[in-house]
C-alpha positions in Angstrom: 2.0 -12.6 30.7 -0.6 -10.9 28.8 -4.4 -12.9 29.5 -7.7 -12.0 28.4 -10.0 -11.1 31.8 -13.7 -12.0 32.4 -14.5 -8.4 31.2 -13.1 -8.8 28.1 -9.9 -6.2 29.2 -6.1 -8.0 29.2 -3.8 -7.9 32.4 -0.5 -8.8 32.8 -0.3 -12.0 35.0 3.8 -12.5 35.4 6.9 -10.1 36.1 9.0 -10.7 33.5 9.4 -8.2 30.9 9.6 -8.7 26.9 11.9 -7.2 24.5 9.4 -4.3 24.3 9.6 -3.5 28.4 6.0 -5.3 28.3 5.1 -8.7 29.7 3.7 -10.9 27.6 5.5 -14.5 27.6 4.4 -17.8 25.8 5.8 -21.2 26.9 6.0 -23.6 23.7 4.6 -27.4 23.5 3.9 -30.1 21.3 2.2 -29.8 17.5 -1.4 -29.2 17.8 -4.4 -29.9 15.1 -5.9 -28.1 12.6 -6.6 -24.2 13.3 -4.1 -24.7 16.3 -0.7 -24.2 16.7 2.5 -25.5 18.1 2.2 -23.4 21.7 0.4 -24.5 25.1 -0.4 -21.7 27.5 -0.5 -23.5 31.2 -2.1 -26.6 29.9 -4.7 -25.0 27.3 -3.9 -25.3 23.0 -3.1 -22.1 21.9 -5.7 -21.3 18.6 -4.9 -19.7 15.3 -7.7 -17.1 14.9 -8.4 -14.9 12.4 -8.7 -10.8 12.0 -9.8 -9.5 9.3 -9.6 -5.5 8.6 -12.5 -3.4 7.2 -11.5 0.0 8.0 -10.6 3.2 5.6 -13.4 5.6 3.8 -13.8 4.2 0.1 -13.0 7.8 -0.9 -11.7 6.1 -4.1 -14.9 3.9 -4.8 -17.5 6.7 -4.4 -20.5 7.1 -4.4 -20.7 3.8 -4.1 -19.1 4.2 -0.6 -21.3 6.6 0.4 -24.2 3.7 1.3 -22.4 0.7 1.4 -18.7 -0.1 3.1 -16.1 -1.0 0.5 -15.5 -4.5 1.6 -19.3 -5.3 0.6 -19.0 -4.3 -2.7 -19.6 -6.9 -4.9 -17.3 -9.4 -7.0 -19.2 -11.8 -8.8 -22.5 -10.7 -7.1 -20.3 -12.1 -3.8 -19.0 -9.5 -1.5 -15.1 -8.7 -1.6 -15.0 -9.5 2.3 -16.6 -13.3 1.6 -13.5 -13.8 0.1 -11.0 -13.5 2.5 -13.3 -15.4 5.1 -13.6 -18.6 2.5 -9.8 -18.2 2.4 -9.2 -18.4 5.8 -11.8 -21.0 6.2 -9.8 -23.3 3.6 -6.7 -22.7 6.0 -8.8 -24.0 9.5 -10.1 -20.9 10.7 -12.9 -21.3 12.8 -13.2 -17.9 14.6 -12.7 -14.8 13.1 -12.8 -10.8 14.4 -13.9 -7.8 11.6 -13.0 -5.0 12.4 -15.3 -2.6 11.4 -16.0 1.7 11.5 -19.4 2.1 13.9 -21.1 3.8 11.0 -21.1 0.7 9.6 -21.9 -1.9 11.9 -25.4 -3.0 10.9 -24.3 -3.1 7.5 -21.8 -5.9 8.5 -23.9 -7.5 11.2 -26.7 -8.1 8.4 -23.6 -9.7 5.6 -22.1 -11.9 8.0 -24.8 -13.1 10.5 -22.6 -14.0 13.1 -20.8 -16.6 10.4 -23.9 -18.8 10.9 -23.6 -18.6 6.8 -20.0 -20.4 6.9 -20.6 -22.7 10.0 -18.3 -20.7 12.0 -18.0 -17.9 14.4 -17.8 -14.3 13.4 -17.1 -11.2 15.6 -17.2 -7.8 15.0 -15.3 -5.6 16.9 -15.7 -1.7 16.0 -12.9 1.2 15.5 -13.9 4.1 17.4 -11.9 6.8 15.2 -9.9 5.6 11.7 -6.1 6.0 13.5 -4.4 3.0 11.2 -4.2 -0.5 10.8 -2.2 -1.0 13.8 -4.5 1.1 16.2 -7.4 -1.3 14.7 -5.6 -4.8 15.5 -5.1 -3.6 19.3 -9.0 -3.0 19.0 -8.4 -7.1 18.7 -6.2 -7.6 21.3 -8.5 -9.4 23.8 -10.5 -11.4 21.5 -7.1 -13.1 20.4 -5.9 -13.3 24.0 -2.8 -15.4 23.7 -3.5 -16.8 20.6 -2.0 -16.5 17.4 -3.9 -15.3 14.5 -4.0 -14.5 10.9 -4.3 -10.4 9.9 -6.0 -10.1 6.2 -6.9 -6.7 5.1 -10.6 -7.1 3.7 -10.2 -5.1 0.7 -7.8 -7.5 -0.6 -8.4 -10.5 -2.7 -6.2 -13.1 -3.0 -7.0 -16.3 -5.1 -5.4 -19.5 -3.4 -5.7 -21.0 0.4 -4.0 -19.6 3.6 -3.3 -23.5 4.7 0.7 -23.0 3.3 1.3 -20.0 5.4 0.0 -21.6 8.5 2.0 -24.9 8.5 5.4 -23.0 7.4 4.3 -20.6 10.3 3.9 -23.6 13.0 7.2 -25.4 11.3 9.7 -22.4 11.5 8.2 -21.3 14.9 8.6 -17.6 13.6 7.2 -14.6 15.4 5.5 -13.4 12.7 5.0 -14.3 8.5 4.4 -11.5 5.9 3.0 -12.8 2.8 4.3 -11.1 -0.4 3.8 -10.8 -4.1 5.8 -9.9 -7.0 4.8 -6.1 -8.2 6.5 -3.8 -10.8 5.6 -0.7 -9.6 6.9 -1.4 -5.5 6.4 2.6 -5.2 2.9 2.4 -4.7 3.2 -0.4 -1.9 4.5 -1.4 1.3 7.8 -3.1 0.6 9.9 -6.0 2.2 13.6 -6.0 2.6 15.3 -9.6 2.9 18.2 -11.4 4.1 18.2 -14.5 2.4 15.0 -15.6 3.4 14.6 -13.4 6.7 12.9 -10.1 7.0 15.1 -7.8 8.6 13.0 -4.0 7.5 9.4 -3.2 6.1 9.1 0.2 4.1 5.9 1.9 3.2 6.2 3.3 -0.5 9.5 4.2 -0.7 11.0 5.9 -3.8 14.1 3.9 -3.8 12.9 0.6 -2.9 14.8 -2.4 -1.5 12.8 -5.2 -3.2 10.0 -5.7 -5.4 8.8 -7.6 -2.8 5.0 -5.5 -2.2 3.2 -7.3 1.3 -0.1 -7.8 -0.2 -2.5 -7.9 2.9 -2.2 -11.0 4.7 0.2 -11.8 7.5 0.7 -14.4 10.6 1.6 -13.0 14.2 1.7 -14.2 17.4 0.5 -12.2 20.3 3.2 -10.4 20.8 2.5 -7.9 18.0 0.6 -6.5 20.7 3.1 -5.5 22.7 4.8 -4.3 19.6 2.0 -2.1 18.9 1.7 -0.5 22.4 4.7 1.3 22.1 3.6 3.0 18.8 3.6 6.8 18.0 1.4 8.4 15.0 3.2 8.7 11.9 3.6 11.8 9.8 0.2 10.9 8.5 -1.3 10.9 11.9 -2.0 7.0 12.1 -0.3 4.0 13.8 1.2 1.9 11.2 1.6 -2.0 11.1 4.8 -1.4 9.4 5.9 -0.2 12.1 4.9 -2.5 14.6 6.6 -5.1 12.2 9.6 -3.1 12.4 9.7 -2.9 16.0 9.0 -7.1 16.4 12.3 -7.3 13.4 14.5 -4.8 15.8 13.7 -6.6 18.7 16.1 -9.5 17.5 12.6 -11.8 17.3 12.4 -13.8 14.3 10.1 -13.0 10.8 9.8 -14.2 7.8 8.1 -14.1 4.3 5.6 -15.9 2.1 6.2 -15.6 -1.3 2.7 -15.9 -2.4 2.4 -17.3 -5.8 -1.2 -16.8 -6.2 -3.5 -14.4 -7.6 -3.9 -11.2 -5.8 -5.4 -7.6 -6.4 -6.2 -4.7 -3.8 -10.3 -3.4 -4.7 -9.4 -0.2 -3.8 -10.6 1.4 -7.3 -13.5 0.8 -9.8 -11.0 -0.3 -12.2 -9.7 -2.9 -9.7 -13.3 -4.3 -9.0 -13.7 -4.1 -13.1 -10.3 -6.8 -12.9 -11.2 -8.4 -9.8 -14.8 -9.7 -12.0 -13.2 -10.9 -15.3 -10.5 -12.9 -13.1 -13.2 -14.5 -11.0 -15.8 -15.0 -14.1 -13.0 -17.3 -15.5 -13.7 -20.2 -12.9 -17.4 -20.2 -14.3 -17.3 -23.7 -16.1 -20.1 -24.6 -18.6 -23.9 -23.8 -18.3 -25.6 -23.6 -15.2 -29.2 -22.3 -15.4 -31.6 -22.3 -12.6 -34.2 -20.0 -14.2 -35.5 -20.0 -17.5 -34.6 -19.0 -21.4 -37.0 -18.7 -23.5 -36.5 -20.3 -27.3 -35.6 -16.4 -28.8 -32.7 -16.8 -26.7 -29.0 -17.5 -27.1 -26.6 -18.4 -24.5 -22.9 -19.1 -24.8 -21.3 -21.3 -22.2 -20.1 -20.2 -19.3 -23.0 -18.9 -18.1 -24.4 -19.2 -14.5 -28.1 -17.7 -14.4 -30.0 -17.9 -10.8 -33.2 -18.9 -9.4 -36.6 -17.6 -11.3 -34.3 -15.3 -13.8 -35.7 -15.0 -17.2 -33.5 -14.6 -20.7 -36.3 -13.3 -22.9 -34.9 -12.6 -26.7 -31.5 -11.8 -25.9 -27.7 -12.9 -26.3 -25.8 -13.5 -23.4 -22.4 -14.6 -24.6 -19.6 -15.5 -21.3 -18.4 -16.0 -18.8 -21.3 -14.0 -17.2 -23.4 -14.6 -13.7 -27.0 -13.8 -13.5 -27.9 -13.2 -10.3 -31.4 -14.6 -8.7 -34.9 -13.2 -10.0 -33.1 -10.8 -12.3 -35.0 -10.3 -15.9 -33.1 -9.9 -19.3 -35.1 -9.0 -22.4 -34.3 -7.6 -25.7 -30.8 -7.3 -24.7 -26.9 -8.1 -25.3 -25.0 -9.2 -22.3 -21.3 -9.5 -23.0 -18.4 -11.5 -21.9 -16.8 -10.4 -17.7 -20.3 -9.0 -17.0 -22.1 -9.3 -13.7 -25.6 -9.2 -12.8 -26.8 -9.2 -9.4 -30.5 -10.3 -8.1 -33.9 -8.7 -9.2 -31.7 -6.5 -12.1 -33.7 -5.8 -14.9 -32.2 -4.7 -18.0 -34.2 -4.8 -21.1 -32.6 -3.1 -25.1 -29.2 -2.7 -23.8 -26.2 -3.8 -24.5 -23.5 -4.5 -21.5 -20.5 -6.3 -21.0 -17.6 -6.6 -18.6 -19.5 -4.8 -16.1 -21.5 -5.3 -12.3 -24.8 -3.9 -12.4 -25.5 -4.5 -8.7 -28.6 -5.8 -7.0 -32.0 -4.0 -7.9 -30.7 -2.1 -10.8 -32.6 -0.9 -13.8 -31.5 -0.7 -17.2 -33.6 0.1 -20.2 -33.5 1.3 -23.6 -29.8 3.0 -23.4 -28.6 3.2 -26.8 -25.2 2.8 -26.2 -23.1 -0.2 -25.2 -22.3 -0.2 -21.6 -18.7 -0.9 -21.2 -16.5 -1.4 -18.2 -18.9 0.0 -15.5 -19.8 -0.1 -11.9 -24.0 0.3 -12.0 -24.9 1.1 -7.9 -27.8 -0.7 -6.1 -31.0 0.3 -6.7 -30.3 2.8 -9.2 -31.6 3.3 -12.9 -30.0 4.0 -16.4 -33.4 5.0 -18.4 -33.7 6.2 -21.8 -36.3 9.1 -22.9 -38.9 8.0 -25.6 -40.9 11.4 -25.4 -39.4 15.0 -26.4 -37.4 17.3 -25.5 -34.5 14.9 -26.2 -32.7 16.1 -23.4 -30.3 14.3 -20.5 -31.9 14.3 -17.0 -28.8 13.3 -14.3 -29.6 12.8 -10.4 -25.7 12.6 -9.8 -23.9 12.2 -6.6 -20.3 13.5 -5.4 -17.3 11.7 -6.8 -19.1 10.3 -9.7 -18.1 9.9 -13.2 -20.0 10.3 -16.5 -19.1 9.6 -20.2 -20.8 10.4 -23.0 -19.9 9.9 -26.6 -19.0 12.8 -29.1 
């Protein structure tokens, strides 16, 4: 049996070899309570933990990548990762691992705080070298011990509680639950094949595929993925896949199943995706909720949510729109799906269904800004003196329009 050391390292304690040639065994109890499962490993409750994955480059959200890790990126001035952690909060979870790239460590340490923020504990665990998500759960494998635990990749948002893939994962006493979600282009995703209601084969974007059926970043295991994942090899891409450590678990006659998700869902992995990720969240925005101050110029059109010491000085602000704290608004039109993080100042602009992050300027543009990501820190001026010219600081991987 696989057990977590003193050291932190896991050694087998018993002879008797799994389906995999490794020696990890579990003997099964009695139903446990909340965040625990149905499992008792000599005498002690076997926990549901949580992993959540924040991995990959951002290559497709640059240059905003360039100074900040995807997962932090915001959705309704919150981080995309905050989701995932209130989800698996709502389903029990009281201990979670991140699993993070080094070059990004403090970055994390100073979003999460331990989980001090949530009440609960946080770890972060770092991936030497980006070699998959499989080779990044083993970095897991002793903080989950002989546990089971939910795997949710962190740049996926999903809009509804974990709790319903926990309990059907205790009551079926499966070895692992893949939670899936209706697509209509399966090509671009990783794909489940069924058997009545049992997986029996997991394909990464196929060209033919089997289902419609795309996994969309959240699954249940029990510890002995783990063993499943040992006897990986790179794929043609150079990178240990889950998919086929979930293929290996399926072949090895142990039982898995899927979750056919009926909720919300959307992978951040674009600027257009962040763009959809805002409007959809906006929506939950109900009536108006003001902690700063409009002045009498103003008008505001429910739902609006505007933050401690903001100011809405002569301007329209028509929602669903979120403020953020100590931001300033003057002389300006802030549109329906628009985001504003703290200390922004925008002043004669015109912006909707946008995120202008935190510390942004914006002043004097004399066009409407539409459907855009505007980066930390940065500024959008306008030139009142000649030449009439266009001055651009630009990094790599960005994207400018301009009218004709």
């Amino acid at each position: 049996m696989a057990v977590a050391s003193s050291n932190g390292s896991v050694e087998h304690a018993d002879n008797s070899p799994n389906r995999f040639g490794n020696r990890r065994q579990v003997r099964r109890g009695r139903e446990a309570g909340d965040g625990e499962r149905q499992g008792i490993l000599f005498g002690e409750v076997i926990r549901v933990k949580g992993i959540i994955l924040c991995g990959g480059k951002g290559s497709r959200l640059r240059p905003h990548t360039f100074s900040r890790p995807k997962h932090l990126l915001p959705v309704m001035n919150k981080p995309v990762l905050y989701y995932g952690i209130e989800s698996m909060i709502d389903a029990g979870i009281d201990s979670i691992a991140v699993v993070v790239p080094p070059v990004y460590r403090e970055a994390f340490d100073e979003a999460l705080q331990g989980g001090a923020p949530w009440d609960i504990e946080i770890t972060l665990i770092e991936q030497p070298e980006p070699r998959g998500l499989a080779d990044a759960v083993r970095m897991a494998e002793a903080y989950v011990g002989n546990d089971d635990f939910i795997l949710y990749l962190g740049d996926n948002v999903i809009d509804g509680s974990l709790a319903p893939l926990v309990e059907r994962f205790r009551r079926e006493r499966l070895e692992g639950l893949v939670s899936v979600s209706e697509v209509d282009t399966p090509q671009q995703f990783g794909v489940v094949q069924l058997d009545g209601e049992r997986l029996v084969k997991v394909v990464e974007k196929p060209k033919e595929p089997p289902s419609n059926l795309a996994i969309n970043g959240v699954y249940l295991f029990r510890s002995s993925l783990f063993d499943a994942i040992a006897g990986l090899r790179p794929s043609a891409r150079g990178e240990y896949e889950i998919t086929d450590a979930i293929q290996r678990l399926i072949d090895g006659g142990l039982p898995l199943g899927v979750f056919r998700s009926p909720y919300w869902w959307k992978d951040t992995g674009q600027p257009k995706d962040l763009i959809l990720c805002n409007q959809h969240y906006l929506q939950r925005i109900e009536g108006l909720r003001v902690k700063g101050s409009i002045d009498a110029s103003s008008q505001v059109s429910s739902p609006v949510s505007i933050g401690e010491n903001a100011k809405i000085v002569n301007s329209v602000i028509r929602g669903p729109v979120v403020i953020g704290n100590g931001a300033v608004i003057e002389d300006s039109y802030i549109g329906p799906f628009t985001s504003v993080g703290d200390r922004v100042r925008i002043a004669r602009c015109e912006v909707e269904n946008s995120i202008v992050m935190e510390d942004a300027e914006l002043e004097g543009v004399a066009r409407r800004i539409d459907e855009s990501l505007i980066g930390s820190d940065s500024k959008v001026l306008s030139r009142t003196q000649p030449p009439q010219s266009v001055k651009l600081w630009i990094g790599d991987h960005s994207q400018l329009f301009f009218p004709r």
